[in-house]
C-alpha positions in Angstrom: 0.0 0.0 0.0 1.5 3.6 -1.2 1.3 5.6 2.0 1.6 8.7 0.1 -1.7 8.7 -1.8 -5.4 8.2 -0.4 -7.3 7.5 -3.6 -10.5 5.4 -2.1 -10.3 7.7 0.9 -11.4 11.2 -1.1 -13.6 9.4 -3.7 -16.3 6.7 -1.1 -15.5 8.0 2.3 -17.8 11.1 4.2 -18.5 11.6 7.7 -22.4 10.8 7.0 -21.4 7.4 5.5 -22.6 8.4 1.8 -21.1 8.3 -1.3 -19.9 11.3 -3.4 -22.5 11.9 -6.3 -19.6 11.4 -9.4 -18.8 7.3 -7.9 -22.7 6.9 -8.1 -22.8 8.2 -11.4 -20.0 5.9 -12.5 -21.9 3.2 -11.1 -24.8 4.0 -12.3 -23.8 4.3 -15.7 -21.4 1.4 -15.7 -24.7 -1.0 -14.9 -26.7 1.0 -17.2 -24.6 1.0 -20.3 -23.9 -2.5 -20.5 -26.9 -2.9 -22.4 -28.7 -1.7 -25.0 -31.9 0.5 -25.6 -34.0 -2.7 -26.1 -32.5 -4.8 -23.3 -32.8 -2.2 -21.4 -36.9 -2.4 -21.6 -36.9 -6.2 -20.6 -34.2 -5.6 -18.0 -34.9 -2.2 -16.1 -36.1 -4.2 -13.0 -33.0 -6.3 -12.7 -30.6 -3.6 -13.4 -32.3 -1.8 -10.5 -31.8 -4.8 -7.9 -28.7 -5.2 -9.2 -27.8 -1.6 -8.9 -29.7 -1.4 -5.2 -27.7 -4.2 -4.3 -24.5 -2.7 -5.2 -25.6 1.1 -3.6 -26.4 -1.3 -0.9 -23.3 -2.9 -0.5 -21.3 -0.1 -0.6 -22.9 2.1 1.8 -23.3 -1.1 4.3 -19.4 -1.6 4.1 -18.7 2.1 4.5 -21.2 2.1 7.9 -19.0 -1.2 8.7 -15.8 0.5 7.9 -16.8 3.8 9.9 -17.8 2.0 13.1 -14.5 -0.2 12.6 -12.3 3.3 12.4 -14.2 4.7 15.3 -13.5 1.6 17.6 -10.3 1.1 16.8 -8.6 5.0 16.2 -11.2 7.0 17.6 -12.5 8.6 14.6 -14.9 7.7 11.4 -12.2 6.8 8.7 -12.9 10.6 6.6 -11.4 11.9 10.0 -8.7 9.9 10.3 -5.0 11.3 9.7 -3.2 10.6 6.0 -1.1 8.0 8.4 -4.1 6.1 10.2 -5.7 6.0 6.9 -3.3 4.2 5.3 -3.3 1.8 8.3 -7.2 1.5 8.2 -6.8 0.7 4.2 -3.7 -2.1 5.2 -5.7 -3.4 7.6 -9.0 -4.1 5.1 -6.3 -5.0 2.9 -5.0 -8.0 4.3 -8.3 -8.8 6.0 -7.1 -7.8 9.9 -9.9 -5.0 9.7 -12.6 -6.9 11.9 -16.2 -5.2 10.7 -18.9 -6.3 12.5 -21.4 -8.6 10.6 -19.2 -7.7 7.3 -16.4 -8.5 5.5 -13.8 -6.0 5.6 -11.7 -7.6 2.7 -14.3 -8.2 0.5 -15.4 -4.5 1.4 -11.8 -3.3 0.4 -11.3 -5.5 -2.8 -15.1 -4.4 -4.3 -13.9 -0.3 -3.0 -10.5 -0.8 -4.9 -12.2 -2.2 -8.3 -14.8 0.1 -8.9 -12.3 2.9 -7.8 -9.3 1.6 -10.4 -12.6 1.4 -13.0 -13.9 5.0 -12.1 -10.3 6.6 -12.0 -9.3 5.2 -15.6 -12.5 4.5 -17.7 -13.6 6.9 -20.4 -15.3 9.9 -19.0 -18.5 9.4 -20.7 -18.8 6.6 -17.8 -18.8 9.0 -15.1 -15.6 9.0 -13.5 -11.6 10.6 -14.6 -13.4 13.8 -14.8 -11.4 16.2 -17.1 -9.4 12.8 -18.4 -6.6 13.2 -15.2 -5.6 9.6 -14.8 -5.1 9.3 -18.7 -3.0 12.4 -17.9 -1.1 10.8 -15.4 0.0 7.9 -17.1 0.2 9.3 -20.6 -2.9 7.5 -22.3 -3.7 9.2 -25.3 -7.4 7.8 -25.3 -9.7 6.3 -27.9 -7.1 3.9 -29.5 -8.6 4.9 -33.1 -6.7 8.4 -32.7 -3.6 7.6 -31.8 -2.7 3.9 -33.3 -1.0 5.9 -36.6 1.3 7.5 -33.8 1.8 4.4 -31.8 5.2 3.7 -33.6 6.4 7.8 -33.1 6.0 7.4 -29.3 7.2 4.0 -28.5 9.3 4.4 -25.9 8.5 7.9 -25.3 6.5 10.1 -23.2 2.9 10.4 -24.8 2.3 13.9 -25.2 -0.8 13.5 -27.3 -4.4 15.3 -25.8 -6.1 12.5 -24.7 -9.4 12.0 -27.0 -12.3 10.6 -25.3 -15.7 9.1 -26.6 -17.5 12.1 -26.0 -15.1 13.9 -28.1 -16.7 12.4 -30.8 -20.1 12.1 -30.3 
């Protein structure tokens, strides 16, 4: 675990046990997306469960993971210091985090998924608003406007505006 970043901490985590309205819409769409128009009219009702079970989960582990933090440090997790943070996250990590009636592991594994997903999917989905983690690690974007350049950069920082789906729709 990289002490020196709190990635899941500033995206799920608030005081009130909620989560932040971009993550939902990432969900949201993620779930909402995967089918089409006419799937969508047969499947509304199970992609609602499915979604309510997921909204569910979520805010049930981040109840769990509050009442864990304010056992064991003395604060909900959002209040917690950069340092017992990163402890907290070890601890769910490596399953030592003891939730009551939920599975702190489990909790931590599904957090860190959806996060990695949210963080570097296309921003159509919802999440890497403004296209910052394709930033960060020099993704250019939609493959189909960059694969002529592919051979120019091998090796080489990308420098290329990264080009998302909506910059084509």
């Amino acid at each position: 675990m990289d002490t020196n970043h709190q990635p899941l901490t500033d995206v799920f985590f608030d005081s009130s046990g909620g989560i932040p309205g971009r993550m939902v819409m990432f969900f949201t769409t993620k779930v909402a997306t995967a089918f089409s128009a006419s799937w969508l009219a047969i499947l509304v009702p199970v992609l609602f469960a499915a979604l309510g079970l997921v909204l569910v989960f979520l805010a049930t582990g981040i109840k769990a993971a509050n009442a864990w933090a304010t056992k064991t440090y003395g604060k909900e997790f959002d209040r917690l210091s950069p340092a017992d943070r990163a402890a907290a996250l070890t601890a769910m990590e490596q399953g030592q985090a003891q939730f009551d009636g939920f599975d702190a592991k489990m909790f931590f594994e599904a957090v860190l998924q959806s996060a990695m997903e949210g963080f570097f999917a296309d921003p159509i989905y919802g999440g890497n608003r403004n296209k910052v983690s394709w930033r960060m690690v020099g993704y250019p974007g939609l493959p189909a406007t960059w694969a002529a350049k592919a051979l120019e950069y091998r090796g080489k920082k990308v420098t290329i505006e990264p080009q998302s789906i909506a910059d084509f729709s």
